[in-house]
N, C-alpha and C positions, 0 to 999 in steps of 0.2 A: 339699406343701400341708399346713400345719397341720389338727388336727381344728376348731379354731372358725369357718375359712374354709370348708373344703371342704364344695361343694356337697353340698345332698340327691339321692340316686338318686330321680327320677323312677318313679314306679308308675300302671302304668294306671287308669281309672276305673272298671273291674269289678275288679279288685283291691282297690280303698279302700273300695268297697261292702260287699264281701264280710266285710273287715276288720268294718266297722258295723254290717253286722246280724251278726254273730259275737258281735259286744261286748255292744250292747243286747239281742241274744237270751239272753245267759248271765246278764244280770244283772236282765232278766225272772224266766228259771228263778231265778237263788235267791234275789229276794224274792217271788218266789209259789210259792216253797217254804217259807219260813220263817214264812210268812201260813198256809200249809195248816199247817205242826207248831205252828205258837203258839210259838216261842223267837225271843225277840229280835224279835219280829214288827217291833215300830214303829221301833226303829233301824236293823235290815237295811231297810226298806224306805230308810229316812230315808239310811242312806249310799250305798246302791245308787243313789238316784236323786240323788243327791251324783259322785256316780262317770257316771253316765251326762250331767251336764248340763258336768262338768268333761268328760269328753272330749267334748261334741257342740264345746265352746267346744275343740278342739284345731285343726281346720283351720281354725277364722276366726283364731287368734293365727299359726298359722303361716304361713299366707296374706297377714296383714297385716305383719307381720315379717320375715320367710323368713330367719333366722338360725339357726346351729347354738345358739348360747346359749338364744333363746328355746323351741327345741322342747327343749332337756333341761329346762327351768326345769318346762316343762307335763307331760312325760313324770315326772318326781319328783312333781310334784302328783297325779297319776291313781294314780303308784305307790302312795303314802301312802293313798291313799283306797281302792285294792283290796286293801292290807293290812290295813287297819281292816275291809273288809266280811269278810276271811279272819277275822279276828280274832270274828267274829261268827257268821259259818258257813262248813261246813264245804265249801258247794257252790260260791264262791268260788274254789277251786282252779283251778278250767276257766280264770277270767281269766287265768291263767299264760299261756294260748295263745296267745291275740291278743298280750298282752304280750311275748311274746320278736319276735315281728313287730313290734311296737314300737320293741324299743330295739334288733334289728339293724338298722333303716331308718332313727333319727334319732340314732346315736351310731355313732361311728367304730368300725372294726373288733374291737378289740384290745375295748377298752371297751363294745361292745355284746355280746362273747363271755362276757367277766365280768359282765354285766349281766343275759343268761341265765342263766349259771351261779347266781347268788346267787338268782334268782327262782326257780329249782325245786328248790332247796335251802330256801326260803319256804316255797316252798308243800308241798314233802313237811313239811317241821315242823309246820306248822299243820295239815295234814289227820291227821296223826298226834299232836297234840294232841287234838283235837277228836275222833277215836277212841278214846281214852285208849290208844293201844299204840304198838307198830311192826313193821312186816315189808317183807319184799325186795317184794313185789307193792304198795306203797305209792311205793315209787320208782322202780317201771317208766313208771307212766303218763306222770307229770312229764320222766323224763329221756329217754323215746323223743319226747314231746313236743317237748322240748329239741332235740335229733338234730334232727326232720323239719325246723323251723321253720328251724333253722340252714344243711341243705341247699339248702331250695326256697331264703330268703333269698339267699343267696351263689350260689346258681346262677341268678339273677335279675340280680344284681349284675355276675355275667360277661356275662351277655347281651345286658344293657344296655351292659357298656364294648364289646362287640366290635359292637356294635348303631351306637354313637358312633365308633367306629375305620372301620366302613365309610362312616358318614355322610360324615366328612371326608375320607378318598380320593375317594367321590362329589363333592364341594364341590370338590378339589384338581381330580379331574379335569374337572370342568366350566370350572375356573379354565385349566387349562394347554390344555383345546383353544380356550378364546376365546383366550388369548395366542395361538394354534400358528394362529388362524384370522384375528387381527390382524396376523401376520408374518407369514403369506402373501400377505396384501391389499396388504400396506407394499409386500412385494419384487415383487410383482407391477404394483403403481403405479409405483415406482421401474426397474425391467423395461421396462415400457409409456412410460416418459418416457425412458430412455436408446434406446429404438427410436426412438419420434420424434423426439427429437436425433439421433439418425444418420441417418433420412430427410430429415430437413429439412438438414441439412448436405449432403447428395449429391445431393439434387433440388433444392429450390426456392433455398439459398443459392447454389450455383455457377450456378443457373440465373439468379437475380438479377445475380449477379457477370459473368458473359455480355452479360447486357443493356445493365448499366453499360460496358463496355469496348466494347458496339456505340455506345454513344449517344456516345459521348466520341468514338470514329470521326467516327461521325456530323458530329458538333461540328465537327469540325478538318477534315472535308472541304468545310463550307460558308463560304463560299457559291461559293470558289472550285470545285470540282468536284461541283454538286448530282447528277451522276445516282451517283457514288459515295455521295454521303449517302445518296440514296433507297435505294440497293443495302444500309446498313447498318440503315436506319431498318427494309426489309421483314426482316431478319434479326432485326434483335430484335423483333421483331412477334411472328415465330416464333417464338422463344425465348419470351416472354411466354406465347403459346400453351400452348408446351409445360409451361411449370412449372403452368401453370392445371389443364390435365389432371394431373399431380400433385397438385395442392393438393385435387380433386375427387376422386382416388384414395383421399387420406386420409379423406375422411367417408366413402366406401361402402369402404372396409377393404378393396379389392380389392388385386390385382398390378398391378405399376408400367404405365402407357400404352403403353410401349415393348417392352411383354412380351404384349398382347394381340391375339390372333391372330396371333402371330409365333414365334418359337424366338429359344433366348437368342444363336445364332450373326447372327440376323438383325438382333436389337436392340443388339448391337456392333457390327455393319455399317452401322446407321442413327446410330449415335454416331459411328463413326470420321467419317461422309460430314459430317454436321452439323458436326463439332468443321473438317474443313477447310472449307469454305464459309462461314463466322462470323468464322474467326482466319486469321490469315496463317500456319500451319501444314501441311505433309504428316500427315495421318493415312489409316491403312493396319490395314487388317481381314487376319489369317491363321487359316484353317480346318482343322485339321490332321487329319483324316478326318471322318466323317459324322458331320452334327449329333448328340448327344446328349440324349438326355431326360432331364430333371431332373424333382424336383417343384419345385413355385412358389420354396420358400423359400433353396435352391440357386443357382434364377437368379437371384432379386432380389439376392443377397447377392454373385453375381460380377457381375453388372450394376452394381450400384452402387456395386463398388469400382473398376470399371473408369470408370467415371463422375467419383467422384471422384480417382480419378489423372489421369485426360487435363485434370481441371479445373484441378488443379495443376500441372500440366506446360502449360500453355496462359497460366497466371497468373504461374508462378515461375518456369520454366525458362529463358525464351525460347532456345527449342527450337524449331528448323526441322522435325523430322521426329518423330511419334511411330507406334509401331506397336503393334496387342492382338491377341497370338496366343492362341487356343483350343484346345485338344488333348486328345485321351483318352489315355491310357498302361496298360495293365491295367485298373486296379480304381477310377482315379483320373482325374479331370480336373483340366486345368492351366489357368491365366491367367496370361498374361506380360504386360507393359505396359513398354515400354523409350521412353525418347527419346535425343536427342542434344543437349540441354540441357547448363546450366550444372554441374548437379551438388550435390550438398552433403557436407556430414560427415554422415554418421547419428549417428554419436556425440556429436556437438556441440548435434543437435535434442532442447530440452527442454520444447517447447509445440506447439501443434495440434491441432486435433482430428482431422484427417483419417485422418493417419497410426493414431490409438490407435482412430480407428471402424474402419478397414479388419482392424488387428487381431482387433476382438473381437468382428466380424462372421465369420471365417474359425475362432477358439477356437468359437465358439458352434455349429459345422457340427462341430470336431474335425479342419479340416485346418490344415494349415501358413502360413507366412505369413513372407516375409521381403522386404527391401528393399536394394539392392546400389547406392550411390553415390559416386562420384568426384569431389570436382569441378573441373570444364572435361572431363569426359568422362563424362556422362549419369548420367541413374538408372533402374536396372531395379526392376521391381516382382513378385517370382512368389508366387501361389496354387495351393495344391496341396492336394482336396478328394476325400475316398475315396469313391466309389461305394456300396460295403455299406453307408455311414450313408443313402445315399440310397436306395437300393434299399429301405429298410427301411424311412422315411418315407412312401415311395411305396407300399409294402405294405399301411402303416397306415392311409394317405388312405383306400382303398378302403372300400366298403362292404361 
């Protein structure tokens, strides 16, 4: 950044004060000093008060302007007029003070260092003019002067950039936690709609899909065989029923209907019975030692894939027999789901949603997840879900 661009350092309001009555107080002192000796009485006063009305006019041009050209334009003006009151007396010197505060705050580095430098090299000449001599204690005043002004200056200057270096990491990080707290909202939205896409896919759509397949029954048994209609009509009644307690599940955010006051072994036992009573299929429930306890989000996750597998094997398969075995092994509980269905390539399947929910409902626990089919010789389905993750949720549920 050029010196004519680069901003001014900012200085506080007691600082600029301070600078003011420094200024008008010195050039008080030495036109009512030169009023008290009688020398140069009417011109010291005449350019003192030339010197005091040019700088009072420094912050309105700066203010109205706020360019680096215009504050040297006004800084050269005040200078010329404090040299002339030097030129007149010898109490003038003290202006040095305020002046090196001057031109290190409105002139760039380099150029305000020379700026001091030449001004108390001014002002020792002239006070040792106007003594008619010279000595070493003539240029102590001026160049410790010099020194202080220089210090405080530039140690202001650092304090203000590293004052401005923490501003902007405040600013940054106020920036990066609203991003860091918009992209948790997104993925939590996004999160919160791939759930309800997989609830609604294994409840209420295969539950829909059930009903259609009763009503079409239905259809085609009347009018020749109405107590068979009525036998499909009260089935999908019940089905109807059931996706309704689903649907009612979803606004009080509870656990699926088929899980309450039940265990997850019972509410696959109510599935396998439902799935053969509705469809012209054997389905068959296996409990492979004592029920186990899950927390909620364990059952709902093998319940609903069990749900949506029998729905597909019920839709796709036409499959006489399916069977959902349950099983603890160690640390781990198993879900199998086999039928004696058509079969397919798993390799050859590149769409569904069923299949890619049942997956990322079993990643999302940390167990296993795989699919085994032939086809014209069935498809098996195994879940394999470790305990210690549950064990640990269940931990955490507590209070």
């Amino acid at each position: 950044m050029n010196a004519e661009t680069r901003p001014l350092t900012p200085t506080t309001g007691i600082l600029a004060w301070c600078l003011h009555l420094l200024v008008f107080g010195l050039l008080v002192v030495a036109a009512g000093r030169a009023v008290a000796e009688g020398t140069h009485a009417a011109a010291t006063v005449a350019v003192a008060a030339a010197c005091a009305v040019g700088y009072a006019a420094g912050p309105l041009l700066l203010r109205s302007r706020r360019s680096r050209r215009a504050a040297v334009g006004w800084l050269a003006g005040f200078s010329i007029l404090c040299l002339l009151l030097l030129a007149l007396t010898a109490d003038a010197v003290w202006l040095a003070f305020p002046l090196y505060f001057l031109q290190l705050h409105l002139l760039p580095r380099r150029a305000g260092l020379a700026a001091v430098a030449v001004t108390a090299a001014v002002a020792v000449s002239g006070y040792a003019v106007h003594q008619g001599s010279f000595s070493v204690a003539m240029v102590i005043g001026p160049a410790l002067g010099a020194a202080v002004a220089v210090a405080v200056a530039w140690g202001y200057q650092a304090l203000y950039r590293e004052s401005e270096q923490r501003r902007r990491l405040i600013e940054e990080l106020t920036a990066t936690r609203a991003d860091l707290a918009a992209a948790q909202h997104t993925a939590g939205v996004l999160a919160e709609r791939e759930r309800l896409a997989r609830e609604i896919h294994d409840t209420l759509a295969q539950g829909l899909s059930s009903i259609q397949l009763l009503l079409r029954a239905a259809e085609r048994a009347l009018p020749d065989a109405p107590d068979n209609a009525a036998r499909y009509l009260g089935q999908a009644r019940q089905a109807a029923a059931d996706n309704l307690g689903e649907a009612r599940r979803f606004v009080r955010a509870l656990a699926p209907p088929a899980l309450d006051d039940a265990t997850l072994a019972a509410a696959l036992e109510r599935l396998c019975a439902t799935a053969g009573s509705q469809h012209k299929i054997t389905a068959r429930f296996h409990l492979d030692g004592a029920p186990v306890a899950l927390p909620t989000g364990h059952e709902v996750a093998l319940l609903r894939i069990a749900q949506s597998a029998v729905a597909n094997t019920v839709r796709h398969a036409d499959a006489t027999a399916v069977d959902v075995a349950l099983r603890q092994h160690g640390d781990h509980v198993a879900l199998n789901i086999t039928d004696n269905g058509r079969g397919f390539d798993p390799g050859l399947v590149t769409g569904g949603f069923g299949l890619t929910t049942m997956r990322s409902r079993v990643d999302a626990l940390g167990g296993t997840f795989s699919i085994t089919s032939t086809p014209g010789r069935g498809t098996a389905v195994a879940v394999d879900l470790p305990l210690a993750s549950a064990d640990a949720q269940r931990s955490g549920d507590r209070p």
